[in-house]
N, C-alpha and C positions, 0 to 999 in steps of 0.2 A: 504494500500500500504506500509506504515511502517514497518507490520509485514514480508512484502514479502520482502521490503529489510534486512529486520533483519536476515531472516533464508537464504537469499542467499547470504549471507555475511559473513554466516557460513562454508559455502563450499569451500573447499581446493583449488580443482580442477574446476573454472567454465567450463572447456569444457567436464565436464566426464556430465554434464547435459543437457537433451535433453527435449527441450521444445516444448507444445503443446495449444491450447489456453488457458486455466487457470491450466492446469497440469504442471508440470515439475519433471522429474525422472533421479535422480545421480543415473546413469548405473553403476558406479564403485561401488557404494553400492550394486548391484543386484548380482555381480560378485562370491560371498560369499552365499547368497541363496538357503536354500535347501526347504522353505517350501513353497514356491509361496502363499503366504497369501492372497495378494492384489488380486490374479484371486478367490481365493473363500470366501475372502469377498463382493466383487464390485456383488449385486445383481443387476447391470443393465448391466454386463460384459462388463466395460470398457479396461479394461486390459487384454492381452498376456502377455505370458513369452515367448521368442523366446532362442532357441538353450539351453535346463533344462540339458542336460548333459555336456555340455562343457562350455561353458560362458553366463549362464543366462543372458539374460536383457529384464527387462521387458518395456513393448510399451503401446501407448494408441491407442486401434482402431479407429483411426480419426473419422469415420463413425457414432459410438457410444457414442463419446465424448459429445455432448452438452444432451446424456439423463441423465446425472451426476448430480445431485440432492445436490453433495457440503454437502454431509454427513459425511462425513468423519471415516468413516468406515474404509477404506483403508488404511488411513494412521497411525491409530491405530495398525492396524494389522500387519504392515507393520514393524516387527523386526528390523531393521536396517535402518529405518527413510530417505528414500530414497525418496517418496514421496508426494510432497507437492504441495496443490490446492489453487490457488487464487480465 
């Protein structure tokens, strides 16, 4: 839990982040994205990028959230460190 306040305590803006049960994604960081990493890293397709020509941001498909295996793959991938899984 330390580490989760550590890294959200790094962010600017807390309302540019949109949280989900152990996900959480700074849209403002998505805004800037042209290589949607996170959808063809996440082999369990947790992730959408919603609206790729105008204001990327990426979602977690509620639905497919708890098949999430906390490998962190994604967030590797994830050029602009946007984000982050408790």
């Amino acid at each position: 839990m330390l580490f989760y306040y550590f890294i959200m305590s790094d962010v600017n803006d807390q309302d540019s982040i949109e949280s989900y049960k152990f996900h959480h994604i700074d849209i403002s960081k998505c805004f800037t994205c042209q290589a949607f990493s996170c959808v063809k890293a996440c082999f369990r397709g947790i992730y959408e990028v919603k609206n790729k020509d105008s204001h990327p941001k990426c979602v977690v498909i509620q639905e497919r959230e708890e098949m999430c295996v906390k490998c962190h793959i994604c967030t590797t991938a994830c050029k602009s460190r946007a984000i982050i899984i408790d």
